[in-house]
Structure formats: structure tokens, C-alpha cells
C-alpha positions as CSV (number, residue, x, y, z in Angstrom):
1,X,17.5,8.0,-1.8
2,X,15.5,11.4,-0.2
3,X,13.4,10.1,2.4
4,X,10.0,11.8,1.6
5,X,8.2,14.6,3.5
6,X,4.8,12.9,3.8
7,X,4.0,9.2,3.9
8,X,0.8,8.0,1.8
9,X,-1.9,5.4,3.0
10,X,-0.3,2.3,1.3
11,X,2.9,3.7,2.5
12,X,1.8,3.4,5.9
13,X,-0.3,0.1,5.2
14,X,3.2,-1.3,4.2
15,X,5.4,0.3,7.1
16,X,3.3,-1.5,9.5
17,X,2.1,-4.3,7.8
18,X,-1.5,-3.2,7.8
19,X,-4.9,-3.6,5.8
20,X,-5.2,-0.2,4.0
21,X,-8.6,0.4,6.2
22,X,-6.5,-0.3,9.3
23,X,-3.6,2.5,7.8
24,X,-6.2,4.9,7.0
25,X,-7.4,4.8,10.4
26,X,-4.1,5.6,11.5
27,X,-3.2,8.6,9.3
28,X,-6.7,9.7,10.4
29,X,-5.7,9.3,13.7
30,X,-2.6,11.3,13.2
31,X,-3.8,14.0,11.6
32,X,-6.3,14.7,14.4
33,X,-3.2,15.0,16.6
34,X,-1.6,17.3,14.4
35,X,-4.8,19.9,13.5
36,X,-5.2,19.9,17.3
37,X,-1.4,21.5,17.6
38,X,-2.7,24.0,14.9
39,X,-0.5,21.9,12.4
40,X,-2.3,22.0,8.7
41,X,-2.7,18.3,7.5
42,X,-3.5,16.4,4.2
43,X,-5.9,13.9,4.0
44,X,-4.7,10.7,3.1
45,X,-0.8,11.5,4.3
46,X,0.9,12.2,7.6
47,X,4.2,13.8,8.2
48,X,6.8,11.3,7.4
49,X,8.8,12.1,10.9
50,X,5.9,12.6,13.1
51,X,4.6,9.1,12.1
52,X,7.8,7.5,12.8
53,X,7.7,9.3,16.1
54,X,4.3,8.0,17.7
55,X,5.2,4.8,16.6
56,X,8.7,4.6,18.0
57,X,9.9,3.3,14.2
58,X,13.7,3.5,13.5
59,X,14.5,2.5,10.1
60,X,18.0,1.1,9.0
């Protein structure tokens, strides 16, 4: 399976084992980052490989 582009909220929540306020948080968080490097963001998703990068994730 295609590992997707864009990770959701209760993706994120479930990644990291999260409350869904605690995930959104995050991709908020994220997404700050990203508009500050002139990067265009979603609301409510985050760039699959950026999140997996700040939080030093490797998936098997």
C-alpha cells in the first residue's frame, strides 16, 4: 500500500497515541513551521514526511 501524501488529525492522533485535541495541536504546530518556510498548508493535515521527520518516526 501507497503511503499517503498528507496525514489527517486522527491519523496523527493514532501515530502517536494521542487525544485528537492533543494531535490537533500538533498539526497546528506543524503547519506553523511549514507557512513560516513559505510552504502552503492544509488545515487539519500535515505533510506525511515532514511529520515523520520532527518526530524522528521510522515506520516498519
Amino acid at each position: 500500500m501507497m503511503e499517503k501524501n498528507f496525514m489527517t488529525v486522527d491519523d496523527v492522533a493514532e501515530e502517536l497515541s494521542v487525544s485528537k485535541s492533543k494531535a490537533y495541536k500538533i498539526v497546528r504546530q506543524l503547519n506553523k513551521e511549514l507557512e513560516e518556510k513559505g510552504i502552503i498548508t492544509v488545515a487539519g493535515r500535515v505533510c506525511t514526511s515532514y511529520f515523520r521527520k520532527k518526530v524522528m518516526y521510522s515506520g516498519d
